[in-house]
C-alpha positions as CSV (number, residue, x, y, z in Angstrom):
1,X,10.8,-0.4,20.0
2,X,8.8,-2.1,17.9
3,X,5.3,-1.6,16.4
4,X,4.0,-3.3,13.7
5,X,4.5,-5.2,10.2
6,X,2.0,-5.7,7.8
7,X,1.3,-8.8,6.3
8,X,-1.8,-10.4,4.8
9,X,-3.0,-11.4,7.3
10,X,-3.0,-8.0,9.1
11,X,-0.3,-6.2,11.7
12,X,1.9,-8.2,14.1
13,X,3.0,-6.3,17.4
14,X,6.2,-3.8,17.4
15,X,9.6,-5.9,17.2
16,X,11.7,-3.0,18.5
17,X,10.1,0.4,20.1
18,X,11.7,2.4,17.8
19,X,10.8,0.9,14.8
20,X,7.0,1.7,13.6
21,X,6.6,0.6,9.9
22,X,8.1,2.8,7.4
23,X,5.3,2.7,4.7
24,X,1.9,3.8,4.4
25,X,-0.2,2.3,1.5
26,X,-1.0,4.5,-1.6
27,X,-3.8,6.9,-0.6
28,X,-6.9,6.4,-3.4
29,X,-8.6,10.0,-4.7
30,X,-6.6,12.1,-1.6
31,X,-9.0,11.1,1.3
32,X,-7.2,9.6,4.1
33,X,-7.5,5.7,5.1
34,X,-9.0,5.3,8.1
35,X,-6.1,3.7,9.7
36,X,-3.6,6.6,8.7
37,X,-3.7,7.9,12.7
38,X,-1.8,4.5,13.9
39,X,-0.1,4.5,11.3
40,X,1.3,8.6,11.4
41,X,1.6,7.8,15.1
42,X,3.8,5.0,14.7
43,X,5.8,6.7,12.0
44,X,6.2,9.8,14.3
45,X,7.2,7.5,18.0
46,X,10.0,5.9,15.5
47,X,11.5,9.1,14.3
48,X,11.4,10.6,17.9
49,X,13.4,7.2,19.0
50,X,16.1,7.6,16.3
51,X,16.4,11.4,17.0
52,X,17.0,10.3,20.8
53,X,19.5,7.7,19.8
54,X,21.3,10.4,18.1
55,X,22.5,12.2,21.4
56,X,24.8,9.5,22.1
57,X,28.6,9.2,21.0
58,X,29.0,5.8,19.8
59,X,26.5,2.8,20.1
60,X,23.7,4.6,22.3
61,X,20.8,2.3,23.8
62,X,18.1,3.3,20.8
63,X,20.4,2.2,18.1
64,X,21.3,-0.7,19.8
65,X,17.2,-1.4,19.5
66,X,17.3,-1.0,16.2
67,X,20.5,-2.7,15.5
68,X,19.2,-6.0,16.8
69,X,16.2,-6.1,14.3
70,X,18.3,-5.6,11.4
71,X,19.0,-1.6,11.2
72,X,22.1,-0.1,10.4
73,X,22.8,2.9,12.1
74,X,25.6,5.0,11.4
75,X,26.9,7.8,13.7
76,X,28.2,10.6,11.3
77,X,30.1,13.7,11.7
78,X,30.4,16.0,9.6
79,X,32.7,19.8,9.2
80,X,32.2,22.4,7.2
81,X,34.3,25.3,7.7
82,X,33.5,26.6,11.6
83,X,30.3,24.2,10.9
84,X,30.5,20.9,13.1
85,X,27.4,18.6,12.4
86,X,26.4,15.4,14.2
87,X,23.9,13.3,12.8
88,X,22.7,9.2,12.3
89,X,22.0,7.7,9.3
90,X,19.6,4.5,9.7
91,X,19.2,1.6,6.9
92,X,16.8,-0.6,6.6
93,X,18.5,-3.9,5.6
94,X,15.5,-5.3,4.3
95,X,12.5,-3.3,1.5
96,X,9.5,-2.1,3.7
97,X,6.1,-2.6,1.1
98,X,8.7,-2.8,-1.8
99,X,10.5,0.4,-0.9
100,X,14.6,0.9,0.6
101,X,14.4,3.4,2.9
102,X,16.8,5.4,5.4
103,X,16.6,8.1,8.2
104,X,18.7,10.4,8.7
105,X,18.2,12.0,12.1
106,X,20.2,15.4,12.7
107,X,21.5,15.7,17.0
108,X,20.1,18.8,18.5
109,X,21.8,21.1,20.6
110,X,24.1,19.9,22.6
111,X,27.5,21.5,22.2
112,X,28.8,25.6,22.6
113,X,29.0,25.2,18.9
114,X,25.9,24.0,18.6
115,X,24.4,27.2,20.4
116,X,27.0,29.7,18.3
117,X,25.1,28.4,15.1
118,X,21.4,29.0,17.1
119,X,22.6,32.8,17.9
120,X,23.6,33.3,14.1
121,X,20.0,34.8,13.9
122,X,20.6,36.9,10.8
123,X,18.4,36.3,7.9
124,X,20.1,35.0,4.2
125,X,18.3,34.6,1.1
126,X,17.3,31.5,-0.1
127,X,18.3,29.4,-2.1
128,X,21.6,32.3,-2.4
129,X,22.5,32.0,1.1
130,X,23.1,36.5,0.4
131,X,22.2,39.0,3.2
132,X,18.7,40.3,3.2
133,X,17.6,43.3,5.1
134,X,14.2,44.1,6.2
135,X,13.0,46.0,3.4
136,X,13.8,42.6,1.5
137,X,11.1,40.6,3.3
138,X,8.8,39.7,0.3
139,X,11.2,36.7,-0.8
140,X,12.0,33.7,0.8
141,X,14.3,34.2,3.8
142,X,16.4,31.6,6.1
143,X,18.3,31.3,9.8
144,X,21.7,32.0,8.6
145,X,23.2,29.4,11.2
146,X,20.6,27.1,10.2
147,X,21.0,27.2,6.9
148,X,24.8,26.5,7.5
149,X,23.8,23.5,9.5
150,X,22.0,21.9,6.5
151,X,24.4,22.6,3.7
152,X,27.5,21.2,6.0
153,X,25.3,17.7,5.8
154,X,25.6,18.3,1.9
155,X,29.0,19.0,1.8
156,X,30.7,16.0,2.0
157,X,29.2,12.5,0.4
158,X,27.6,10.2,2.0
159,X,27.2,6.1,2.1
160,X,23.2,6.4,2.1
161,X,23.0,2.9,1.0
162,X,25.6,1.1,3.0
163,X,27.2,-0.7,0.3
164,X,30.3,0.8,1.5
165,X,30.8,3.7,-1.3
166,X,29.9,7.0,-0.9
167,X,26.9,9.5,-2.9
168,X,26.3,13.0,-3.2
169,X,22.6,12.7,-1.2
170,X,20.8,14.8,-3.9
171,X,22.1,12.8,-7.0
172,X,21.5,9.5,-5.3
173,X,17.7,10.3,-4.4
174,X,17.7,11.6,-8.3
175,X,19.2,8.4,-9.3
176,X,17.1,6.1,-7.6
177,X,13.5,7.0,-7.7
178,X,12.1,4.3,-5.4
179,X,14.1,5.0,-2.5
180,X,12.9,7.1,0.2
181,X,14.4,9.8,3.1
182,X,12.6,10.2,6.3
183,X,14.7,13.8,7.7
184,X,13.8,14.2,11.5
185,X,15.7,16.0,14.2
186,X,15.2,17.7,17.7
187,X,15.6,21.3,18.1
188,X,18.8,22.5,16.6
189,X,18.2,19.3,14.8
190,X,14.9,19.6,13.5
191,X,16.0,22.9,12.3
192,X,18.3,21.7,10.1
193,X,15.8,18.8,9.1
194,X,13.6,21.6,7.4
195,X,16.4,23.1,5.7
196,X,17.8,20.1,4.4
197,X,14.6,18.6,3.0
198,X,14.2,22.3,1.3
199,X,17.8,22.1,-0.2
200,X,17.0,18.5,-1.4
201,X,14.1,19.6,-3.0
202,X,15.6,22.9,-5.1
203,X,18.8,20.1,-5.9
204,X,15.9,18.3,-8.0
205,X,14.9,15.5,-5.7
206,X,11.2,14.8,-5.8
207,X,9.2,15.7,-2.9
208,X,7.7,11.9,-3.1
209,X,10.7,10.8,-2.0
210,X,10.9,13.4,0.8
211,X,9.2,13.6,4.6
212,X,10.1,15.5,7.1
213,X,9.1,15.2,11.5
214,X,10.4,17.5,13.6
215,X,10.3,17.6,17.8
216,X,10.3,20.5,19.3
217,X,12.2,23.0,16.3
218,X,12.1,26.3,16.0
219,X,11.2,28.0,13.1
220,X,13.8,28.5,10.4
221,X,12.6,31.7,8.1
222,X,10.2,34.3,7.0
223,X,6.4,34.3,5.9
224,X,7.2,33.6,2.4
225,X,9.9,31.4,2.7
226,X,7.2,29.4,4.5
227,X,4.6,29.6,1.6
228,X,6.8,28.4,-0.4
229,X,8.1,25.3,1.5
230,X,4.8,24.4,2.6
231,X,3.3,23.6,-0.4
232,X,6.0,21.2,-1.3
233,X,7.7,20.0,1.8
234,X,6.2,17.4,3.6
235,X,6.7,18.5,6.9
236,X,5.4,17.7,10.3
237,X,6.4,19.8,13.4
238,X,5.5,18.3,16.8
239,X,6.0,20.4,19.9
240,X,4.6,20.2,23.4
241,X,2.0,22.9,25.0
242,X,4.8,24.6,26.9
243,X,7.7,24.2,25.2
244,X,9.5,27.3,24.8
245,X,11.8,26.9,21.9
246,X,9.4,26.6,18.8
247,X,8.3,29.8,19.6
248,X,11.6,31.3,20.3
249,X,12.4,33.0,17.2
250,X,9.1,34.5,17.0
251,X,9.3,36.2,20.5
252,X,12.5,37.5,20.1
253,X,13.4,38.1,17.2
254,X,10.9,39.3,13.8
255,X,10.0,37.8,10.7
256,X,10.2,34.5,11.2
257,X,6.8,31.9,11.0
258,X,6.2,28.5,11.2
259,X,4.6,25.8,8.6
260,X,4.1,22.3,7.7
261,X,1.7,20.5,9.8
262,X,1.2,20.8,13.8
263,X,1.1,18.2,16.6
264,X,0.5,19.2,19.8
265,X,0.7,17.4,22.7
266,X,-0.5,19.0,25.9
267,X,1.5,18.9,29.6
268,X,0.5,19.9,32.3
269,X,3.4,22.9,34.2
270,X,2.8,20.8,37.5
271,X,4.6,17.7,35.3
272,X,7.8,19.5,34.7
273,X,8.4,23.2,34.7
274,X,11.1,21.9,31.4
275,X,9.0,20.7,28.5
276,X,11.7,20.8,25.6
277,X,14.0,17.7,26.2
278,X,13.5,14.6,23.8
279,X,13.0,11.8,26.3
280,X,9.7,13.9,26.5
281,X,9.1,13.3,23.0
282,X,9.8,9.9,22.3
283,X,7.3,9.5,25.6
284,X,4.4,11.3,24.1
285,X,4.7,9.6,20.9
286,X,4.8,6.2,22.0
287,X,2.0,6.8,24.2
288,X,-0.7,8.3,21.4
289,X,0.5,5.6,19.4
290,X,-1.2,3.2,22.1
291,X,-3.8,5.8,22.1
292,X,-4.5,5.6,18.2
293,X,-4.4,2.1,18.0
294,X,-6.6,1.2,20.9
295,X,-8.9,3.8,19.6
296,X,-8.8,2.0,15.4
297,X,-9.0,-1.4,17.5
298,X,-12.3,-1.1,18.8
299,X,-14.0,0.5,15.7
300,X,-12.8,-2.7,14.0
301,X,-10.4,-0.8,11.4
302,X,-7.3,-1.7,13.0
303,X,-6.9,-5.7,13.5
304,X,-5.6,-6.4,17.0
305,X,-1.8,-8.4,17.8
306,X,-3.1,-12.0,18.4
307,X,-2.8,-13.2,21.7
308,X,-1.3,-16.4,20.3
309,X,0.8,-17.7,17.5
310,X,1.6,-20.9,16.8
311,X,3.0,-20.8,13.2
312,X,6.1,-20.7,12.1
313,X,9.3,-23.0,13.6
314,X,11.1,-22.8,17.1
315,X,10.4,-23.9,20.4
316,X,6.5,-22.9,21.8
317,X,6.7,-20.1,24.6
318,X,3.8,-19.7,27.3
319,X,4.0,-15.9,28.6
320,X,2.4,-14.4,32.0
321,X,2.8,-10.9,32.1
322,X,2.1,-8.5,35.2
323,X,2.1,-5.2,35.0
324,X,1.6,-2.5,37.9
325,X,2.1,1.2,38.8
326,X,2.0,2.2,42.6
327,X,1.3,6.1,42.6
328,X,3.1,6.7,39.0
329,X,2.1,9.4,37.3
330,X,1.4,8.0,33.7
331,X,-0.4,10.9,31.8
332,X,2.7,11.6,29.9
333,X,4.2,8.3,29.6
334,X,3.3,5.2,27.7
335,X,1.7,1.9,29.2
336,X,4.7,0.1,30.0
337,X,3.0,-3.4,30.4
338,X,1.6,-3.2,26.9
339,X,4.8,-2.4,25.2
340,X,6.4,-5.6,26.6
341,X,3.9,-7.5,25.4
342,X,4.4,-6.4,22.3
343,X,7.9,-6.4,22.4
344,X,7.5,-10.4,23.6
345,X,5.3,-11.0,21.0
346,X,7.4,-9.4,18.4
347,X,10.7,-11.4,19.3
348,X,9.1,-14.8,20.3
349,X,8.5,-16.5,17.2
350,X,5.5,-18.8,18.6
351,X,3.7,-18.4,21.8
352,X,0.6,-18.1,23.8
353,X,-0.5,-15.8,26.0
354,X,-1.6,-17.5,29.5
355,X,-2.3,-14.1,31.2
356,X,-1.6,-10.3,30.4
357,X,-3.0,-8.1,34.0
358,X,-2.5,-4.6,34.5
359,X,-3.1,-2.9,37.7
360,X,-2.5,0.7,38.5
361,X,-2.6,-0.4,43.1
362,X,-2.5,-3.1,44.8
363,X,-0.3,-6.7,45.2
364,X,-1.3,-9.3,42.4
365,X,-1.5,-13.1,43.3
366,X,1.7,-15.1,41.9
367,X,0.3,-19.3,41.4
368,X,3.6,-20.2,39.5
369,X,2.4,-23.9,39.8
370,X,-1.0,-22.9,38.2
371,X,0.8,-21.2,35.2
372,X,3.2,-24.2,34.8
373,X,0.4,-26.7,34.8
374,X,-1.7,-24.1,32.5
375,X,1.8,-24.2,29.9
376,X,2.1,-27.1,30.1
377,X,-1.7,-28.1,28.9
378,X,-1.2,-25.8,25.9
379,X,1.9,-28.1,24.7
380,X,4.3,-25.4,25.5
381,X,7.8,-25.7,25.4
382,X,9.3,-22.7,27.7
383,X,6.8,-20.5,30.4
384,X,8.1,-16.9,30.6
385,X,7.1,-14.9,33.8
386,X,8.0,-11.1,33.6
387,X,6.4,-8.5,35.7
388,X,7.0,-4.7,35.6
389,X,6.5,-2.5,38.4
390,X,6.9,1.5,38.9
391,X,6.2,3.9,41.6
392,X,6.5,6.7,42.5
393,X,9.1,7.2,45.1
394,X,7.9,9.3,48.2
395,X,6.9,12.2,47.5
396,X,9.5,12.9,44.8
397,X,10.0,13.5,41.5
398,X,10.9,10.0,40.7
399,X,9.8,6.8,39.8
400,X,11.3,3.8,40.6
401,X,10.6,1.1,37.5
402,X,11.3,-2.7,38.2
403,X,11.7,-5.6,35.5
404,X,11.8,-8.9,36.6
405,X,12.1,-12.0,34.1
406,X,11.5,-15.9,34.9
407,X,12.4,-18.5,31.8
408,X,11.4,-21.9,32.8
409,X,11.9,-25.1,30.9
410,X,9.1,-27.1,31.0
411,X,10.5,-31.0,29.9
412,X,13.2,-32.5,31.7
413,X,16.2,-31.1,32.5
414,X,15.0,-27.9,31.0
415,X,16.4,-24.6,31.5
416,X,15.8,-21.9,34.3
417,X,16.8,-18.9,34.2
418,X,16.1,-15.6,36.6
419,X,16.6,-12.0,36.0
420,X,15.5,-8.7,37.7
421,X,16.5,-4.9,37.1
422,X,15.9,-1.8,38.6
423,X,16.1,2.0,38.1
424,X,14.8,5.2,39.8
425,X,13.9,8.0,36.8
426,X,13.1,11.4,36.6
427,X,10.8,12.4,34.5
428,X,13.6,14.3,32.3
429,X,15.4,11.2,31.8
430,X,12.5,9.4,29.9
431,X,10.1,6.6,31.2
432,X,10.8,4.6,27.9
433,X,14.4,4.9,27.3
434,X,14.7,3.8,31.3
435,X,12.8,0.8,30.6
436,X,14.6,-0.1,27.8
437,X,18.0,-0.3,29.6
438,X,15.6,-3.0,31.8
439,X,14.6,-4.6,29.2
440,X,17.8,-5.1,27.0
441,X,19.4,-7.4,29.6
442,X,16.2,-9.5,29.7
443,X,16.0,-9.8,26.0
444,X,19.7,-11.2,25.9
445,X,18.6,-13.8,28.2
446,X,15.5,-14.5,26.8
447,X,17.5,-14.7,23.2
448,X,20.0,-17.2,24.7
449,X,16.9,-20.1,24.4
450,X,15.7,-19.2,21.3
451,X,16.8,-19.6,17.6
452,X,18.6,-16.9,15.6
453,X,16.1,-17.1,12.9
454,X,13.1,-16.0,15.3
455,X,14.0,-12.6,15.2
456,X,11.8,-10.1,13.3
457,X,11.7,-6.9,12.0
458,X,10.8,-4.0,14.7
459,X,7.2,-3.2,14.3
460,X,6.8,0.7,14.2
461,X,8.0,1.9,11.1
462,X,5.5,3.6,9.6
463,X,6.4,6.3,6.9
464,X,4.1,7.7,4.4
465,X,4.9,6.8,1.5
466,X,2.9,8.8,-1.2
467,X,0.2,11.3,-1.4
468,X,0.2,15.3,-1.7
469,X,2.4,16.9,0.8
470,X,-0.6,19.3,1.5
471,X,-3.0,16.6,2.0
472,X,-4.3,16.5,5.8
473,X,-3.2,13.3,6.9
């Protein structure tokens, strides 16, 4: 998942889907730059992959991702008392603008202890952690099992850095000024997210250093434990139209509100009748992302991925790209043709674009011979064919998405090389995270011709970096 890096000479496509660019340039006088949309967008579609990635025991598919454009991602679990927490820490191994940075992504829901901790609905004081009772109301309030959640991340130390020793988190962040802490989780997860940024914040660690994104959380405590975070945390809750659970606590149980800022994204009940799952999420994010930066491309304030590259050293690569959906419903899912060719353009490190056609019906014409002669002409070195098709599959609930890959030498003797892959999804399984079990295998392949060196950093890491936490943007 990869989305852009900035360079002087402007933004280069996403080297990794979950990766969008993890800083934001320093705002001038508080007004917003006009980029900032792609940029929050990105941010937000790279904190919804790592919180997916987080679900998995072990190496899952997203941290693979990130793995291969030089992340380290550590699966961590942590006990406190009956308090079991699961959670990935994520280290860049490179600065981004000047600036170390690392995610920590707290797992959601997903155990019977996970849901004893969501039913301990009781309200504690914070910071105390003491009983409250209603009458008690006027000071800042907390989810006991929530609360418990976030301190168990704090109880034991922590390799934030990955030099192989471990820190207490809040007297590393006080130690080291310039590095930064993106906190992001789903549900459960995000949840403790909130919490942990707040307990960060009353250990002494500078809100600069601090952002928080959260999919699909409920809210953790009362009205004026909410005025008080939100004018320091920098928080940003996103939740989907009908998702049940950020509203959960507010239904059933009183005195508890929301804060930070809102993103909605709207689905429609015909999509799925269950709107809370993160492979909805990640989806949605990706997808505005596109959205945003289409949108900043044609008002000239965003500079467009160039179609060809011709710098830098390794072997010259002429790509055809085809991209279809037959019946696919793709309101709620992101253009699956333009995130390979960013992903191709991220990980080839020259090329030329010979053709890039999206059609949502219909057969497209296949003149290999034409595109060989066309690579050819342009003093290429390899000719890449890839085509991606889904469809819907009767009248089902699923999609059937096809990847098909064709590496062709183009001097004597030259290599050829032909891959295909195919998976039927339901919607709750996540259009993204099925294509990129496709794509993986065609990206070893594709990295089998090319040099080590060619690899880049993943595009989308976009954190902001400074500014007011209350500032709209």
């Amino acid at each position: 998942m990869g989305l852009f890096r900035q360079t002087g000479k402007g933004h280069w496509p996403w080297q990794g889907l979950i990766l969008a660019c993890l800083a934001v340039p320093r705002l001038c006088l508080g007004a917003a730059a006009p980029d900032q949309p792609v940029k929050e967008a990105a941010r937000t579609a790279m904190a919804a992959a790592v919180c997916a990635g987080s679900y998995k025991s072990g190496s899952s598919l997203e941290n693979r991702y990130l793995a291969d454009y030089g992340w380290k991602l550590t699966p961590c679990t942590v006990k406190d008392g009956d308090t079991e927490v699961h959670f990935t820490l994520a280290r860049s191994n490179r600065p981004i603008h000047g600036k170390n940075w690392t995610v920590l992504a707290l797992r959601g829901t997903a155990s019977q202890k996970d849901w004893q901790l969501n039913l301990k609905t009781r309200k504690v004081s914070f910071p105390a952690g003491n009983p409250v009772t209603a009458s008690a109301e006027t000071e800042p309030a907390v989810h006991e099992g929530f609360l418990r959640y976030a301190r168990a991340v704090l109880s034991q130390p922590l390799d934030v850095d990955g030099d192989g020793s471990t820190e207490d988190l809040a007297a590393f962040y006080k130690t080291h000024p310039d590095e930064k802490l993106l906190l992001t989780g789903h549900s459960l997860g995000g949840a403790g997210a909130t919490l942990l940024g707040s307990e960060l914040l009353e250990q002494g660690v500078a809100p600069s250093q601090l952002s928080v994104i959260t999919f699909g959380a409920p809210a953790v405590g009362n009205g004026a434990f909410a005025r008080q975070e939100g004018e320091r945390l920098r928080l940003e809750r996103v939740v989907t139209s009908l998702d049940p659970v950020p509203g959960a606590l507010q239904t059933f149980c009183k005195g508890y509100e929301q804060f930070g800022k809102k993103k909605e994204f709207t689905l429609s009940g015909k999509y799925t009748d269950y709107q809370h799952p993160i492979s909805y999420y990640l989806d949605l994010a990706v997808k505005e992302y596109y959205t945003q930066r289409e949108q900043a491309e044609k008002k000239r304030i965003w500079q467009p991925v160039p179609m060809e590259k011709r710098e830098e050293k390794g072997p010259l690569v002429a790509l055809v790209l085809i991209s279809q959906d037959h019946g696919a419903d793709t309101r709620y899912s992101p253009d699956l043709g333009q995130f390979l060719l960013d992903e191709y353009r991220s990980l080839l490190p020259r090329y030329v674009v010979l053709s890039y056609r999206h059609r949502a019906e219909g057969n497209m014409p296949w003149p290999q011979e034409e595109w060989r002669q066309k690579a050819r002409q342009t003093g290429a070195d390899l000719l890449v064919v890839s085509q991606i098709d889904r469809q819907r599959v009767g009248q089902t609930d699923k999609w059937s998405i096809q990847l098909g890959q064709e590496i062709l030498g183009l001097h004597p003797g030259g290599v050829h090389m032909l891959g295909t892959g195919s998976t039927r999804v339901r919607f709750g399984q996540g259009v993204l995270q099925s294509t990129l079990a496709l794509w993986e295998k065609q990206k070893v392949a594709l990295q089998k011709v090319l040099p080590e060196e060619s690899r880049q950093e993943p595009l989308w890491i976009f954190l902001r970096e400074e500014g007011n936490p209350n500032e709209n943007h």
